[in-house]
C-alpha positions as CSV (number, residue, x, y, z in Angstrom):
1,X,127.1,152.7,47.4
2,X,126.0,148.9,48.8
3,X,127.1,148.6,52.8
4,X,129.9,146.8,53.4
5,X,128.7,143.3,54.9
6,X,131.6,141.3,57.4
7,X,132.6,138.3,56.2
8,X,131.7,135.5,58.7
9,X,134.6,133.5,59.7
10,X,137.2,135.8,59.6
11,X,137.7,138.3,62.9
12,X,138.9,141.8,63.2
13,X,139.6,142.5,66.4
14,X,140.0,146.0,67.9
15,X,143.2,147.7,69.0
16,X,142.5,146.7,72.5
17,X,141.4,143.6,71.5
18,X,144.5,142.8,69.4
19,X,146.5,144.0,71.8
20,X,145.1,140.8,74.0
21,X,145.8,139.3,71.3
22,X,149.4,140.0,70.8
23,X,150.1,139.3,74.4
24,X,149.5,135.5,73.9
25,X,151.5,135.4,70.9
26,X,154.3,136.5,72.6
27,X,153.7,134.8,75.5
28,X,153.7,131.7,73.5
29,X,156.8,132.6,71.6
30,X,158.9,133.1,74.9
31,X,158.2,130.3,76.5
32,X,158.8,127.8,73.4
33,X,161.8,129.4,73.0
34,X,163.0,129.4,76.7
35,X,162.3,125.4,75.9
36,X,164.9,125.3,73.0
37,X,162.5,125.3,70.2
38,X,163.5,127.4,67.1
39,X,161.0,128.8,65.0
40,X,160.3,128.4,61.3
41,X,157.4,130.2,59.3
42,X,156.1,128.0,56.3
43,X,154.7,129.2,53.1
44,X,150.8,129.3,52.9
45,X,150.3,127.7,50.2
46,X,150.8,124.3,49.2
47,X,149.8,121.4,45.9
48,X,146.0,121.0,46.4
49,X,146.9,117.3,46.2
50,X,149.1,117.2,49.1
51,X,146.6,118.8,51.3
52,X,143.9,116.7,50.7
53,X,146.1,113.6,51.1
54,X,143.3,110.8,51.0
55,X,140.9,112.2,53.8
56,X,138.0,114.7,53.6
57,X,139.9,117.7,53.7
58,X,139.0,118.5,50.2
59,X,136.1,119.8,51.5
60,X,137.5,122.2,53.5
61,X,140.4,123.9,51.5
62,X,140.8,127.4,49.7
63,X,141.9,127.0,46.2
64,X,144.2,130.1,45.1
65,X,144.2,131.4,41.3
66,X,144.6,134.5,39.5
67,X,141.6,136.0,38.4
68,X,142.9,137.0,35.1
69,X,143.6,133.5,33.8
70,X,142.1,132.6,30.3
71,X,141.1,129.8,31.0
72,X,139.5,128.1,33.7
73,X,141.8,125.3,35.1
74,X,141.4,123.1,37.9
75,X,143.2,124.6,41.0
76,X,146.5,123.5,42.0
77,X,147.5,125.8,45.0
78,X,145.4,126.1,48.1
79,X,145.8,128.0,51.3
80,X,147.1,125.5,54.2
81,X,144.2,124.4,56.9
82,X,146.7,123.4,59.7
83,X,150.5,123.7,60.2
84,X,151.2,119.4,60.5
85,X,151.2,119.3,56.3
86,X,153.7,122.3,55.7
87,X,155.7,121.1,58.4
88,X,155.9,117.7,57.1
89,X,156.8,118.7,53.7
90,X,159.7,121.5,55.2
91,X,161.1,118.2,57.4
92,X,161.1,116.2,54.0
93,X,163.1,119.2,51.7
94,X,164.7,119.8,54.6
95,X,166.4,116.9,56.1
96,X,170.2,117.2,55.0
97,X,169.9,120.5,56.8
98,X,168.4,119.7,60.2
99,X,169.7,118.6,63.1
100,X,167.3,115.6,64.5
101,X,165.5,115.8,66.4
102,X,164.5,118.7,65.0
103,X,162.3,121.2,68.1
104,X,160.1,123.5,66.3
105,X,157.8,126.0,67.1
106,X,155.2,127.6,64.1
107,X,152.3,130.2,64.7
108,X,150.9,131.3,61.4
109,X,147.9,131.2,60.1
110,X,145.2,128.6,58.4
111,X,142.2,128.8,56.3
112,X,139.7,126.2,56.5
113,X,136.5,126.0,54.9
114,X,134.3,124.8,57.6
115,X,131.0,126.4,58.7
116,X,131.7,129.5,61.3
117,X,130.2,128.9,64.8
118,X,131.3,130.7,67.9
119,X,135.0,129.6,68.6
120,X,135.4,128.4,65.3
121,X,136.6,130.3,62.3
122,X,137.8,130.1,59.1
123,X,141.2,132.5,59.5
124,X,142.4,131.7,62.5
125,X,146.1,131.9,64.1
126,X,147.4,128.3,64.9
127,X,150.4,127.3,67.5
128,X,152.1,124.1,67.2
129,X,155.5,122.6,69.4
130,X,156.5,119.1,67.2
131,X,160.4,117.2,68.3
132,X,161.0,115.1,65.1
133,X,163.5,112.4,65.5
134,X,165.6,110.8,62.8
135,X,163.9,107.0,63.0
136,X,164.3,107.0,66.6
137,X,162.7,109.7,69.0
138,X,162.9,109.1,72.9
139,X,159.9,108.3,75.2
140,X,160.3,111.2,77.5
141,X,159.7,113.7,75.1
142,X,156.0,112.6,75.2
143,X,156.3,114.5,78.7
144,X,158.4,117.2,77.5
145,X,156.1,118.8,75.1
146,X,153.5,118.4,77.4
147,X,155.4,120.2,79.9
148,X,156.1,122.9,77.9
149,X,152.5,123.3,76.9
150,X,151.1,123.4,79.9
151,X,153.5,126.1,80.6
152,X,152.8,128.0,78.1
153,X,148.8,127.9,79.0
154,X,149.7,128.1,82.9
155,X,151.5,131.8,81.5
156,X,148.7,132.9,79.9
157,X,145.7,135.1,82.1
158,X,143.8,132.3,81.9
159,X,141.8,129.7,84.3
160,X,143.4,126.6,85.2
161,X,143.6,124.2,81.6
162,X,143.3,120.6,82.5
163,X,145.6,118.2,79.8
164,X,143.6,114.7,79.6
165,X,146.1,112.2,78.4
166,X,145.7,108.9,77.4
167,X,148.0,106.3,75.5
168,X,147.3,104.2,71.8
169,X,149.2,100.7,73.2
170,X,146.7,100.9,76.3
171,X,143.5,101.3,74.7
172,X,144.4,99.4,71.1
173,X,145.8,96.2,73.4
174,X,142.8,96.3,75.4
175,X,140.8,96.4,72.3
176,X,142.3,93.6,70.7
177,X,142.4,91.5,73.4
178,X,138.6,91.2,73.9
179,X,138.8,90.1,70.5
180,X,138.4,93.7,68.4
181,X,140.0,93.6,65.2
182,X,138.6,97.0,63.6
183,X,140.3,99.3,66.3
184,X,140.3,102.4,64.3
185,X,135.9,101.6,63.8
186,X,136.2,101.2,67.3
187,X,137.3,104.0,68.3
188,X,135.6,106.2,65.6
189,X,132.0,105.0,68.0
190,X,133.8,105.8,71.3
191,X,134.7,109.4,70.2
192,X,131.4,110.2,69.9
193,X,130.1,108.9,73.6
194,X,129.6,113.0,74.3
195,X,127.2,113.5,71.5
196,X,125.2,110.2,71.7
197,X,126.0,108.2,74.6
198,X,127.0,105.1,76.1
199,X,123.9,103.7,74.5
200,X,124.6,105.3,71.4
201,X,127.9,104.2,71.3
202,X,126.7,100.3,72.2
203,X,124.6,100.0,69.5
204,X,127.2,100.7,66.7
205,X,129.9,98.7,67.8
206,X,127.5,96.1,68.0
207,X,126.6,97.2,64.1
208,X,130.2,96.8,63.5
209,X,130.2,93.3,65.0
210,X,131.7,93.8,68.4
211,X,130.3,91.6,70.8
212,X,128.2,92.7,73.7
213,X,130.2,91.9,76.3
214,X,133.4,93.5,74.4
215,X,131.5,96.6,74.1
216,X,130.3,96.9,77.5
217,X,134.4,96.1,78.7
218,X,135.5,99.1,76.4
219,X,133.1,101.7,77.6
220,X,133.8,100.3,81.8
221,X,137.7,101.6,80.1
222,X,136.1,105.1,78.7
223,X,134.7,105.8,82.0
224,X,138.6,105.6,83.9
225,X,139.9,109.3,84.7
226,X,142.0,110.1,87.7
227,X,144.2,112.9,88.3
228,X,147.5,110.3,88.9
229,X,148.6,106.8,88.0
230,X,146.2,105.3,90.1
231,X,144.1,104.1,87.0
232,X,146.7,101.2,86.9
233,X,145.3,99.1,89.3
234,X,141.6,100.3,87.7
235,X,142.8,99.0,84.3
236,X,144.6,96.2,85.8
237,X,141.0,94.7,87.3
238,X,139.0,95.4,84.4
239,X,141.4,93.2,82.5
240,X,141.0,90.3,84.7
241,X,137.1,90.7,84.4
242,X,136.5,91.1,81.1
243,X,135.5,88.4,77.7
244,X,139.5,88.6,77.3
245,X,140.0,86.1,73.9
246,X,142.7,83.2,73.9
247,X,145.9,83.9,72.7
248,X,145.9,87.4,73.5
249,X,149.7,87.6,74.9
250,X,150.9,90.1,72.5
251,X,147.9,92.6,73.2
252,X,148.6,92.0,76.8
253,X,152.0,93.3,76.6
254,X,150.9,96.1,74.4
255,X,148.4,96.8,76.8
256,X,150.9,96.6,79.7
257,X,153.3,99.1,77.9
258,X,150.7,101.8,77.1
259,X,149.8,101.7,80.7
260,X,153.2,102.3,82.2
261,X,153.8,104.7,79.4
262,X,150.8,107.0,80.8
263,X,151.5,106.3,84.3
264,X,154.9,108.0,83.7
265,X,153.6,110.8,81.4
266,X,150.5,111.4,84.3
267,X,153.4,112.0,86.9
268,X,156.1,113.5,84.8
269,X,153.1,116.4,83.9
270,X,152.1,116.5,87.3
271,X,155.4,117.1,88.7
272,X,156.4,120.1,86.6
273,X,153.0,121.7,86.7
274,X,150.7,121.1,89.4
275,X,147.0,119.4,88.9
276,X,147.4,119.9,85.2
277,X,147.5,116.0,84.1
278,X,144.9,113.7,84.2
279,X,144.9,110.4,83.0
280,X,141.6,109.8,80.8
281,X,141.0,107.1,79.4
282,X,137.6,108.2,77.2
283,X,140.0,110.1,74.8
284,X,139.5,108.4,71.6
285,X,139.9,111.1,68.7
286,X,143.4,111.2,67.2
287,X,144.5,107.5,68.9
288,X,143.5,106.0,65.0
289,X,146.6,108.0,64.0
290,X,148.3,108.7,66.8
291,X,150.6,105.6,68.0
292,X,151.8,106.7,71.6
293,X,150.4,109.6,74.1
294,X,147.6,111.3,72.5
295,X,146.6,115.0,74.5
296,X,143.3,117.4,75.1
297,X,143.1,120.4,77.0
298,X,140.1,121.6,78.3
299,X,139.8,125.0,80.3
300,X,138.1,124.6,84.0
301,X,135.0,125.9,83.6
302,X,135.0,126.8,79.9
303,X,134.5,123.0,78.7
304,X,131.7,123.7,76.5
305,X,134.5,125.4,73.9
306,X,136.0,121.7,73.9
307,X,139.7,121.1,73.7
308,X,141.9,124.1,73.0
309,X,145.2,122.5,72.6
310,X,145.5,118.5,71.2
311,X,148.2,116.1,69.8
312,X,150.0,113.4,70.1
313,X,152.5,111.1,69.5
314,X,153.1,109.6,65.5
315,X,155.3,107.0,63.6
316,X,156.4,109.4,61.1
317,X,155.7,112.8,59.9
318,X,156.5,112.0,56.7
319,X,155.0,109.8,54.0
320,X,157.2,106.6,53.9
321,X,158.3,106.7,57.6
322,X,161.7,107.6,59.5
323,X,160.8,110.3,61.3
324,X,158.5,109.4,64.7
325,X,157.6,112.7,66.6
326,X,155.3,113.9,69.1
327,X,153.7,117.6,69.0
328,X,150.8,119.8,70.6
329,X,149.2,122.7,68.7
330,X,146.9,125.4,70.0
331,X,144.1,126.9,68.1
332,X,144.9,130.1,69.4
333,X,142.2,132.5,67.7
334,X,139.4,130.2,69.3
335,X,141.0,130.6,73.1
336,X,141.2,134.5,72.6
337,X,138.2,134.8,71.4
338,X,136.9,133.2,74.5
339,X,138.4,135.3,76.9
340,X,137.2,138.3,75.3
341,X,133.7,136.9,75.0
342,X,133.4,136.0,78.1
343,X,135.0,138.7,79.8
344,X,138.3,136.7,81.1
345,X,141.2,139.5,80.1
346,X,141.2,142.5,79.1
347,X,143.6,145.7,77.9
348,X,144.2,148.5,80.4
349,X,143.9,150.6,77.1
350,X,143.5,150.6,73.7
351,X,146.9,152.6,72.7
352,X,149.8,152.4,73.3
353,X,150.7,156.1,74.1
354,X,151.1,156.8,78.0
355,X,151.2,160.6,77.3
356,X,149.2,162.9,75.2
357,X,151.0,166.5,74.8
358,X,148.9,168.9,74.3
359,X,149.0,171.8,71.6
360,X,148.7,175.4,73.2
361,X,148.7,177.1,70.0
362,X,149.4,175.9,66.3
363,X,152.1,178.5,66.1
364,X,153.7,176.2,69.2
365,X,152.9,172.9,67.7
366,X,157.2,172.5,67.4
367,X,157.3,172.8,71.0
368,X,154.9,169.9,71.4
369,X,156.6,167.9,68.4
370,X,159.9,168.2,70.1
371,X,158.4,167.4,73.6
372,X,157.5,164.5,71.9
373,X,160.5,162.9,70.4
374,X,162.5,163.6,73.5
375,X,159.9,161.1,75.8
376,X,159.9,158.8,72.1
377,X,164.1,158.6,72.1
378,X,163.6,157.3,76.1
379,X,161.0,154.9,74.8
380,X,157.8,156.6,76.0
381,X,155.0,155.8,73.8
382,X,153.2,159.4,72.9
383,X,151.3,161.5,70.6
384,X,150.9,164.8,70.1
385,X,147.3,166.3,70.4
386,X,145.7,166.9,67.1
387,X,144.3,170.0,67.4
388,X,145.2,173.1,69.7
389,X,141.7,172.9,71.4
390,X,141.3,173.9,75.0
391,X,142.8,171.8,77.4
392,X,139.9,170.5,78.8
393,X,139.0,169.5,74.7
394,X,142.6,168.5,74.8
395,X,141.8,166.3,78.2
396,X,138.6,164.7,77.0
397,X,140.4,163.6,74.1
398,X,143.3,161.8,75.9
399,X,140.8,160.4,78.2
400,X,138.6,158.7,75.5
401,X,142.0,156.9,73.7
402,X,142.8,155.9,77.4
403,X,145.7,157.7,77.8
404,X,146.9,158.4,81.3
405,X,148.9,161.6,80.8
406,X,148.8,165.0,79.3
407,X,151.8,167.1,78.7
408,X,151.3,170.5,78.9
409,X,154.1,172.2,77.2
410,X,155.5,175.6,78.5
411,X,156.2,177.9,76.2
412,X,157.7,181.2,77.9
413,X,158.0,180.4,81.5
414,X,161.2,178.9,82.2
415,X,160.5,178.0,86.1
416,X,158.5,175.0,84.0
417,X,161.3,173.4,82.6
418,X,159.3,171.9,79.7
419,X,156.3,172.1,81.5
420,X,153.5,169.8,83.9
421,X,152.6,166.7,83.5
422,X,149.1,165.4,84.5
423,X,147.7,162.3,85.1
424,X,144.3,162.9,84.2
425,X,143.1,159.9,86.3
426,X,143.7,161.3,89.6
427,X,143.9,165.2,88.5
428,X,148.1,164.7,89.8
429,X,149.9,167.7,88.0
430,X,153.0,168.3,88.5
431,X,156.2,170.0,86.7
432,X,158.4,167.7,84.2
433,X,161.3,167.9,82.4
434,X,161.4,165.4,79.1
435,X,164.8,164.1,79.7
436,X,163.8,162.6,83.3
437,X,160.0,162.5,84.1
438,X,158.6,158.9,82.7
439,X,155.4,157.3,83.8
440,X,155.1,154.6,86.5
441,X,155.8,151.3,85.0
442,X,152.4,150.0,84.8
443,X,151.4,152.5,82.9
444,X,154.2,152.9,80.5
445,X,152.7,150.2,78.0
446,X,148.8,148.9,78.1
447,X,148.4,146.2,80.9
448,X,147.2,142.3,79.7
449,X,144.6,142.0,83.2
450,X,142.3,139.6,84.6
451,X,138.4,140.1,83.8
């Protein structure tokens, strides 16, 4: 029979490692919800032709057929590769029957086709928060979902995560008023300043026709980051001193807004969760489609994975316009499996069972059973040993699932009650009784701690 060889790209974590994994789904879930966002759960399929829209996502999708189909046909269902196009297409069947805006939270998982590499997978769970407004959607929410985020990640057994904001009307009036007509170009060559440079980045807007003195003013604008509003008067200057083009009023208020916009979103952050904003104004990916605040979170020390949670604000979610929104997603598989890689959480055990009652005799095994069912009905996670061994066996094998506690049951002696309980830890034994005795609460269900 051949081995069975893993599949790259799609993880199987461990008990104990799923169980870190279940802790930040949860985690996530309460504290979206203690925000007032409901959650909905999507199909996973969707048309193949509304997936791959007009961009390169082709590339990247899972087609889904029958293998039993007579004939060959070109696909027409794939598997979805983020949560934005299901949502969009629930807002748009949905609409008579939602209240706007509409505060969702989703975490399912996506497929994507895309070549594995360490934090990147092609099953992975994805988190998203969106508010969808009805043609309108207020300003502050920009700050609101940011908020919640960085609650969310502040909750998590994690090292501080650092959200680097930045705003479209700031960088796209800036752009157009030393004379930049091709913004989106523009900003396609800034995004990639980490990979090749400031002269890198020079030498193709200058292949795309920017000017040299426009390019050098829009990379002095990528290099702005401070933890507060303070880039105003940064921005302000660099205005005055740059090839600004005649005419330019209109990109100077759009400029003006973008920058009052982040200054308020930098604060409002700040305020609500310490040191977590910063205003950065190098962000370029997602500000070609994104028309207000645009987000990236990066982990202190950890920035090599890049950013774990991004969004930003958009005109419409759905084809044809009226409905603006704002939303952050989370690629949640890649953060956990950070944190076990590199040692940052852990569970205190790989089961859920506290106690392990032991088996004196197979003739006895009701006795254990029963033992059992009476620490289950008080919601006391426990097994019942699998073999009627000797209780050191018995011990040994409670100590290898992690278990704290062995029951021993008493079978004749009365003075017992139902007999001694031992944590096998720190050789404690003492007499029990199932209806009362329960574990300490640290130890009553496996432990999420700090590596």
């Amino acid at each position: 029979m051949a081995r069975v060889q893993p599949l790259s790209g799609f993880p199987e974590w461990s008990p104990q490692e799923r169980l870190v994994e279940v802790h930040v789904l949860d985690t996530l879930r309460e504290v979206f919800a203690l925000h007032g966002f409901g959650e909905i759960e999507t199909r996973s399929v969707e048309p193949v032709e509304r997936l791959a829209g007009d961009s390169e996502a082709s590339k990247e999708i899972y087609t889904l057929g029958r293998l039993a189909e007579e004939e060959r046909k070109e696909a027409k269902l794939g598997l979805h590769f983020d949560l934005t196009v299901p949502f969009a297409r629930y807002v748009e069947e949905n609409q008579g029957r939602l209240q706007f805006p509409f505060r969702r939270y989703q975490i399912q998982k996506v497929w994507r086709g895309e070549r594995p590499q360490e934090g990147r997978f092609r099953e992975f769970y994805q988190a998203d928060i969106d508010v969808v407004g009805r043609d309108q959607l207020p300003e502050h929410l920009e700050a609101e979902v940011a908020i919640v985020m960085a609650r969310a990640l502040a909750a998590l057994p994690l090292p501080p995560a650092r959200m680097h904001l930045n705003n479209r009307a700031l960088v796209e009036g800036f752009y157009r008023g030393v004379g930049i007509e091709d913004v989106a170009g523009a900003l396609r060559s800034v995004d990639k300043l980490d990979k090749i440079g400031a002269g890198g980045v020079r030498d193709e807007l200058h292949a795309k026709g920017v000017s040299a003195g426009a390019a050098d003013a829009i990379l002095e604008l990528a290099a702005i980051q401070t933890p507060d509003g303070s880039f105003l008067d940064l921005v302000e200057a660099l205005w005055d001193h740059s090839p600004v083009v005649e005419g330019a009023d209109d990109a100077r208020a759009e400029f003006d807004r973008g920058a009052r916009s982040l200054a308020a979103l930098v604060d409002a952050v700040n305020a609500a969760v310490p040191e977590t904003a910063v205003a950065d104004l190098r962000i370029a990916r997602g500000l070609d489609y994104y028309t207000g605040a645009v987000y990236e979170t990066v982990l202190d020390g950890h920035e090599d994975l890049g950013s774990i949670c991004s969004g930003g604000r958009y005109d419409s979610l759905v084809a044809g316009g009226g409905f603006p929104g704002v939303g952050l997603s989370i690629g949640v598989s890649r953060l956990i499996s950070r944190m076990l890689g590199a040692g940052l959480v852990s569970a205190s055990r790989a089961v859920p069972s506290a106690v392990l009652v032991a088996v004196t005799d197979e003739r006895h095994r009701g006795v254990s059973t029963a033992i059992a069912d009476r620490l289950r009905a008080r919601g006391i996670a426990c097994e019942v040993s699998p073999n009627a061994a000797k209780f050191g066996k018995q011990i040994q094998y409670a100590d290898r699932r992690g278990i704290p506690f062995v029951w021993f049951p008493a079978t004749e002696s009365a003075e017992l009650a139902d007999g001694e309980v031992k944590d096998i830890r720190s050789g404690d034994q003492v007499p029990a009784d199932a209806d009362s005795w329960a574990p300490p609460a640290e130890d009553l269900k496996p432990r999420i701690v700090r590596g």
